[in-house]
C-alpha positions in Angstrom: 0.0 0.0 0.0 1.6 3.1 -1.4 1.4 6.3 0.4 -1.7 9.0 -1.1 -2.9 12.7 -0.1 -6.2 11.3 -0.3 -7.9 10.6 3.2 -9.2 7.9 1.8 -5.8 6.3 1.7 -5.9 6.9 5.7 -8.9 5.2 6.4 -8.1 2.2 4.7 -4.8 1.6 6.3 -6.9 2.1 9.7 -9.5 -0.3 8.8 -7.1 -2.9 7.0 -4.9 -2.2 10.8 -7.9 -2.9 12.8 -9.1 -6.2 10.5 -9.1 -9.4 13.0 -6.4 -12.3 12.0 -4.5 -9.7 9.2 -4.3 -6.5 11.3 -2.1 -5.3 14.0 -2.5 -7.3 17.0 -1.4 -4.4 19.2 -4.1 -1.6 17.0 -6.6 -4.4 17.6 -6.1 -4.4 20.9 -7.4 -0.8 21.8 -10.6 1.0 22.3 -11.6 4.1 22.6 -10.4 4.2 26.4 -7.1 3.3 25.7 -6.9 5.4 22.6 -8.2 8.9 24.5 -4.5 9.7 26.3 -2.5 9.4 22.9 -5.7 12.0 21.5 -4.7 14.0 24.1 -1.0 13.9 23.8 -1.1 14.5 20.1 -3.5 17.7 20.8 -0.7 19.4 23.1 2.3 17.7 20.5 0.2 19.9 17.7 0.4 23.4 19.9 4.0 22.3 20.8 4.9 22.6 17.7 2.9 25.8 16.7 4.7 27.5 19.7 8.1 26.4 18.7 7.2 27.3 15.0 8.4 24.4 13.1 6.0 24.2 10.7 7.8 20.7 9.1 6.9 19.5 12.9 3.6 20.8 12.9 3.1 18.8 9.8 3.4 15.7 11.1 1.8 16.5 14.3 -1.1 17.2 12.4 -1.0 13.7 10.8 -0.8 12.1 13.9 -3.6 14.1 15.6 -6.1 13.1 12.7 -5.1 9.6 12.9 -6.3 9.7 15.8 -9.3 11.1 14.7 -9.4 7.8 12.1 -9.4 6.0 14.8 -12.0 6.6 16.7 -14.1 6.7 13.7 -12.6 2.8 12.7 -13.7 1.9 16.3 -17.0 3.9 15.9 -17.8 1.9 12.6 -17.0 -1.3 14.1 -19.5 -0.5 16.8 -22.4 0.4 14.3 -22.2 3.7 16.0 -20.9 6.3 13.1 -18.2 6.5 10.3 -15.4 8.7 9.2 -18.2 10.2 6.7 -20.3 11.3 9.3 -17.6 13.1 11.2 -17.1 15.0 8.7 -20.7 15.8 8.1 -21.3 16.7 11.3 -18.3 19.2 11.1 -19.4 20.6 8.0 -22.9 21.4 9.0 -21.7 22.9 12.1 -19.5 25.1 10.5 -22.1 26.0 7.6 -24.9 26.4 11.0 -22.3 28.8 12.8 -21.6 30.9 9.6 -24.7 32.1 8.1 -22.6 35.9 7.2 -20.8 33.5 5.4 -22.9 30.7 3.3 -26.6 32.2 4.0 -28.0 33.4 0.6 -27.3 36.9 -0.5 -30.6 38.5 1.1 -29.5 36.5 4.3 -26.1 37.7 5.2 -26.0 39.9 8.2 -23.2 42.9 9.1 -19.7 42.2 10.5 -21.1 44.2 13.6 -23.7 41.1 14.6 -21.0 37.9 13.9 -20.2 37.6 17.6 -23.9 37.6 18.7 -24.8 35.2 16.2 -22.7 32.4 16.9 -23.0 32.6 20.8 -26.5 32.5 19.8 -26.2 29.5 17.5 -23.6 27.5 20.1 -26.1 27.9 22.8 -28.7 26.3 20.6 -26.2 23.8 20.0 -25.6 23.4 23.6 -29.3 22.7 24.4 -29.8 20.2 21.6 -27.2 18.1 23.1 -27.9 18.9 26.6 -31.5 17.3 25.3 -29.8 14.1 23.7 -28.2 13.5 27.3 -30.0 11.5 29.7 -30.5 12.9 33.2 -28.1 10.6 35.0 -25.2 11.8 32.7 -26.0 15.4 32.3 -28.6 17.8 34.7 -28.9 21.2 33.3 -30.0 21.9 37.1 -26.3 20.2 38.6 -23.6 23.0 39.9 -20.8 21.6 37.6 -22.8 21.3 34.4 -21.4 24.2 33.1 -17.8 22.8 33.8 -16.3 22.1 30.3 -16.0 18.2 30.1 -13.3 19.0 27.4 -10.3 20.9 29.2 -7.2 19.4 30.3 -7.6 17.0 33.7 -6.0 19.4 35.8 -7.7 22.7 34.8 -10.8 20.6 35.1 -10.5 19.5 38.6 -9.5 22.8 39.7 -12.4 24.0 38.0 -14.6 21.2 39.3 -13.2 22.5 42.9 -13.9 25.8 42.5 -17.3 26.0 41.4 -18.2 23.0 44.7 -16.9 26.0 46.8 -18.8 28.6 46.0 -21.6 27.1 48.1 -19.0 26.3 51.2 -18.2 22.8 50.1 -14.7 23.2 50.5 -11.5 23.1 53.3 -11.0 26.4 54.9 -7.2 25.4 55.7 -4.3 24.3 53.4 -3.5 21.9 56.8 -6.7 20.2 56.0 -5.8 19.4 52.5 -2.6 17.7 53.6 -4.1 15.6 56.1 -6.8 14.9 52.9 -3.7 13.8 50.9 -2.1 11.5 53.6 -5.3 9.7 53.8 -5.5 8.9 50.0 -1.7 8.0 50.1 -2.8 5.3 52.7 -5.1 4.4 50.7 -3.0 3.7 47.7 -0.8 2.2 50.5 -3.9 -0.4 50.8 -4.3 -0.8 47.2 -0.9 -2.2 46.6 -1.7 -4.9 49.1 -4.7 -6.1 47.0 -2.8 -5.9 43.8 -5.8 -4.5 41.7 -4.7 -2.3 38.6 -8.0 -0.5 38.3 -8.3 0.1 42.8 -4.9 1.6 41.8 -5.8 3.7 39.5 -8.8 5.0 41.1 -6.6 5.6 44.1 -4.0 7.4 42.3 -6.6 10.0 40.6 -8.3 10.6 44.1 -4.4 11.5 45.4 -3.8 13.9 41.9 -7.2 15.3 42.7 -6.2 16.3 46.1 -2.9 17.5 45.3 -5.0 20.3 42.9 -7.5 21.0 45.9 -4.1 21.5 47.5 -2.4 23.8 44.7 -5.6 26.3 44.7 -5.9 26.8 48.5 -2.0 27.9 48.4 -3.0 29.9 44.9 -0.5 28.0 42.9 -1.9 26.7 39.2 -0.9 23.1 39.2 -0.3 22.9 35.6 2.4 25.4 36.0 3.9 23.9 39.4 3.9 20.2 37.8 5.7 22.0 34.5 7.9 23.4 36.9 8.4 19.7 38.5 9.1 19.0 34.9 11.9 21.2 33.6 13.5 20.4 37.7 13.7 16.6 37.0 15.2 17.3 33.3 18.1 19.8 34.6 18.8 17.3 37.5 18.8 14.5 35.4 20.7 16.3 32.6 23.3 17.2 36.0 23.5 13.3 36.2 24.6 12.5 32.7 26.9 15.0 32.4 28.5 13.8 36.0 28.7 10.3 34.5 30.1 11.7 31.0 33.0 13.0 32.4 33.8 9.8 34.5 33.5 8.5 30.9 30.7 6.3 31.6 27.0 6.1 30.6 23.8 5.7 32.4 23.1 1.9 31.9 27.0 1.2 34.3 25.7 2.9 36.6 23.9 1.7 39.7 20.5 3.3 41.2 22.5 4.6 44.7 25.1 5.7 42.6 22.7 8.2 40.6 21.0 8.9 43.7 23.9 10.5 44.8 24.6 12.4 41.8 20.8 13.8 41.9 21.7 15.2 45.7 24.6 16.7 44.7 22.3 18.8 41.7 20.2 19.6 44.4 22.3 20.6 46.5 24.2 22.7 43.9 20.4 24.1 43.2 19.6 25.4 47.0 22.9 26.5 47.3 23.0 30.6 48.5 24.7 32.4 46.3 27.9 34.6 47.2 27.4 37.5 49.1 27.4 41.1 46.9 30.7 42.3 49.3 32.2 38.4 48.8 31.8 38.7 44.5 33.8 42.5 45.0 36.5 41.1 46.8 36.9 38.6 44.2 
């Protein structure tokens, strides 16, 4: 199968991928659960790119994100649920629905000046129709966090979530409190390993993550930026580790865990370290 610019070409490498016996055993394996983290990977790989813009990236980024867009629809279709084709119809007619300055017929264009009215008016339509579709259990128009986007990263969401339970006093009045909240759920995990069960372990884990957010807004820290913070501190430490190890003129893998250990303290330690004094750097 040759390579094409035709989506087409896409959706048959997806579907002959997915095809029991012939296809991928790993591609067969998945489902839309398993599939949703690489959707969202792919999403912030795609604005990665933009920000760094490298447009020959952002090309292939935006390959990868609609492959994952095939996907779906492949596992969609196999379910007798929707296809590729109505995807894109439903796109299409969104689009057409939200632009009516733009493909209305000539007497039905409006001025520049009522765009913006028009399309909140026309998603909030939207919004209704689908808040209809939903059943009651999955969606109350009369719940507090309904109007919590379902669609924003895990983090902003719980924060979010958090926020909008507290304006009606359901929330810790002390940071203390939040600790003590996280210590429980780290017992619990604690528990969890005992049984051994991946999915306990996993609900565990997301009840701690949850916590540590509660924890993040009562000291008024945004958690996305303290955990990309975590980030860039474990790459410079690590980085601290293989240079230490490069100029002993060995690599990573001869190493041994307490040996690397000690190298991370020492990056630490170089981190926290005061610097000189102003009178100490004028002597110099």
């Amino acid at each position: 199968m040759t390579p094409s610019r035709n989506v087409s070409r896409l959706i048959e490498i997806m579907a002959q991928l997915r095809t029991p016996v012939t296809g991928c055993p790993w591609d067969l394996e998945q489902s839309f659960e398993t599939i949703a983290p690489y959707t969202i990977e792919e999403a912030y790989e795609v604005a990665d790119a933009i920000a760094r813009k490298d447009y020959d990236d952002l090309k292939d980024e935006l390959g990868d994100l609609l492959l994952q867009v095939v996907y779906h629809a492949r596992m969609a279709e196999e379910q007798n649920a929707f296809a590729f084709g109505d995807v894109v119809e439903a796109i299409t007619r969104k689009m057409i629905r939200r632009h009516p300055h733009v493909f209305a017929d000539k007497d039905g264009n409006i001025a520049a000046a009522g765009v913006k009215s028009a399309w909140e008016r026309i998603k909030a339509e939207e919004k209704a129709e689908r808040a209809a579709r939903r059943s009651a259990e999955t969606a109350s128009a009369s719940s507090l966090l309904s109007n919590v986007k379902a669609g924003q990263p895990a983090l902003t969401r719980a924060m979010e979530l958090q926020r909008k339970a507290s304006t009606v006093g359901f929330d810790w009045n002390d940071p203390r409190a939040v600790l003590h909240k996280i210590r429980e759920e780290a017992d619990e995990i604690e528990a969890a390993l005992d049984h051994g069960d991946k999915a306990e372990l996993a609900a565990e884990t997301g009840d701690l993550m949850f916590a540590l957010v509660n924890l993040a807004r009562h000291v008024d820290a945004s958690p996305e930026m303290a955990l990309r913070g975590a980030n860039a501190k474990f790459e410079r430490r690590f980085a601290y580790i293989e240079r230490a190890l490069a100029a002993q003129g060995r690599s990573l893998e001869a190493a041994s865990l307490a040996e690397m250990d000690a190298l991370w303290n020492e990056a630490k330690a170089n981190e926290t370290q005061p610097s000189s004094r102003p009178s100490e750097q004028r002597e110099r």
